[in-house]
C-alpha positions in Angstrom: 33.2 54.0 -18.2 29.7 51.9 -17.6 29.5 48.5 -17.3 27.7 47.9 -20.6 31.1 49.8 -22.6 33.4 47.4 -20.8 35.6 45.1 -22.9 35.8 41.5 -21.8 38.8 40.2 -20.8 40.9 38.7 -23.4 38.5 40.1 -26.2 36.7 36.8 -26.9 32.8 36.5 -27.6 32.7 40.1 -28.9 32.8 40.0 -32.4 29.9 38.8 -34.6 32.1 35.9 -36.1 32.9 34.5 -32.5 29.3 33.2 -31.8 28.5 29.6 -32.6 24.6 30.2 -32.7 25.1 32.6 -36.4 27.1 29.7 -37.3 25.1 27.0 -36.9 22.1 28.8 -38.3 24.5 29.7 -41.4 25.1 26.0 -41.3 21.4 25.3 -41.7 20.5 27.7 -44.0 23.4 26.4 -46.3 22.0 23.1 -45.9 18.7 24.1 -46.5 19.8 25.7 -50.2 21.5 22.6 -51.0 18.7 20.1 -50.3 16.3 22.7 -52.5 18.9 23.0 -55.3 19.9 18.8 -55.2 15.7 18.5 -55.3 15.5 20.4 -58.5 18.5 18.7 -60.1 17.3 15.3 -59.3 13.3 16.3 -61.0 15.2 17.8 -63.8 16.4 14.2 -64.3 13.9 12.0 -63.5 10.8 13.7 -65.6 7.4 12.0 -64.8 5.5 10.0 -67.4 2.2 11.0 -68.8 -0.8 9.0 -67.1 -3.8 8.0 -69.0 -5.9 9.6 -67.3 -9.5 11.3 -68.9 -8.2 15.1 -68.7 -9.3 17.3 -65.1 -10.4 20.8 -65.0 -9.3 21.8 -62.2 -8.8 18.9 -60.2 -12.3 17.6 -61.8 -12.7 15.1 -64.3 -14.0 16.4 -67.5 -16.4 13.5 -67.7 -18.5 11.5 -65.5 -18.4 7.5 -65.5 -22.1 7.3 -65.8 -21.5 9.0 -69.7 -20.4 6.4 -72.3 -16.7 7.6 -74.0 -17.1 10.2 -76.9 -16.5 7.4 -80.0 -13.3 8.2 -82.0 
């Protein structure tokens, strides 16, 4: 039998459930999924109010300020 077959003795460390390392990174990852899904309940809640604000195309106002308003 090679070296690499070899159990360990007393059978600890072997199985894929005995390492802390996939633990902790299920920990995080499980941690991760709740801080994205508690970040979506919380702006589900708390909506955010409308600005008045001249509408953007694109990030670019629609109107420069050297234009006088469009009269109602």
């Amino acid at each position: 039998m090679s070296a690499r077959n070899s159990p360990r003795p007393g059978g600890h460390g072997e199985a894929w459930y005995q390492q802390p390392i996939l633990w902790f990174g299920a920990a995080i990852f499980a941690a991760l999924l709740a801080g994205c899904v508690w970040m979506i309940v919380v702006s589900a809640r708390h909506a955010d109010t409308p600005l008045d604000a001249p509408h953007a195309v694109l990030g670019v106002p629609a109107s420069t300020h050297s234009t006088p308003p469009p009269s109602p």
